[in-house]
N, C-alpha and C positions, 0 to 999 in steps of 0.2 A: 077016396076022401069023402069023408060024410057030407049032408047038407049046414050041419050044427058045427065043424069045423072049419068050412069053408067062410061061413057067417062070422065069423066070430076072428078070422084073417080079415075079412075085410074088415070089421070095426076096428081091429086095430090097427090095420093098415090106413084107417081114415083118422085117424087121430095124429098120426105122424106130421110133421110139417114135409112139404113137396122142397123138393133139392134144386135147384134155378140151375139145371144143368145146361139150355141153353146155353143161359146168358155169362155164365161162368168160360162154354167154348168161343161166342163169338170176342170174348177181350183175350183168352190166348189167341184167334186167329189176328187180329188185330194186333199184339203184341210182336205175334212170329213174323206176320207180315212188315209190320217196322222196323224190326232189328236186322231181318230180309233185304229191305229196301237199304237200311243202311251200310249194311258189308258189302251188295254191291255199289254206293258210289262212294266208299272209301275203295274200294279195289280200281274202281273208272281215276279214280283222283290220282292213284300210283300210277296206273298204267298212262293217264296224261301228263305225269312228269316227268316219266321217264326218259321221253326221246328229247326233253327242256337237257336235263342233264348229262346225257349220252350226247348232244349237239354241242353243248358247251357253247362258248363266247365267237369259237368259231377260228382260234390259232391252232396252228400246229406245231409239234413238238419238235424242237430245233435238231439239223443235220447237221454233220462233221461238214469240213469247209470243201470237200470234194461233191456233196449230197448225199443221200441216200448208197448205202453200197452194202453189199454180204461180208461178213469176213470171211479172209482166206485161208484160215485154218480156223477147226472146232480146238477148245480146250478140251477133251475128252482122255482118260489116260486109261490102256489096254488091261485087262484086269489080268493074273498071270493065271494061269492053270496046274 
């Protein structure tokens, strides 16, 4: 590269307006970082209601009038061959 070509990149490389590359990154990291912060405490907000709903009011699901018991036979029927 000559010295008359090199000159003449930077004059017109000074003529350009400069690109605010900063400050253009630090408001996505700022951006990424809030949207960040947000999906984790919608995730903390499910995960703290869960065990509210999985606890319920705290009844249990009514037994037959002998209690709790297995049935003594499955409904299952023998497939034939």
């Amino acid at each position: 590269m000559s010295v008359r070509l090199r000159e003449a990149l930077r004059e017109a490389a000074a003529e350009v307006p400069a690109y605010p590359v900063h400050d253009r990154a630090v408001r996505t990291a700022r951006r990424t970082r809030r949207r960040t912060a947000a999906v984790v405490a919608a995730a903390l907000a499910l995960v703290a209601a869960v065990p509210l709903t999985v606890r319920g009011d705290g009844r249990a699901a009514p037994t037959g009038a002998g209690g709790a018991a297995l049935p003594d036979r499955l409904g299952l029927r023998r497939r034939r061959q």
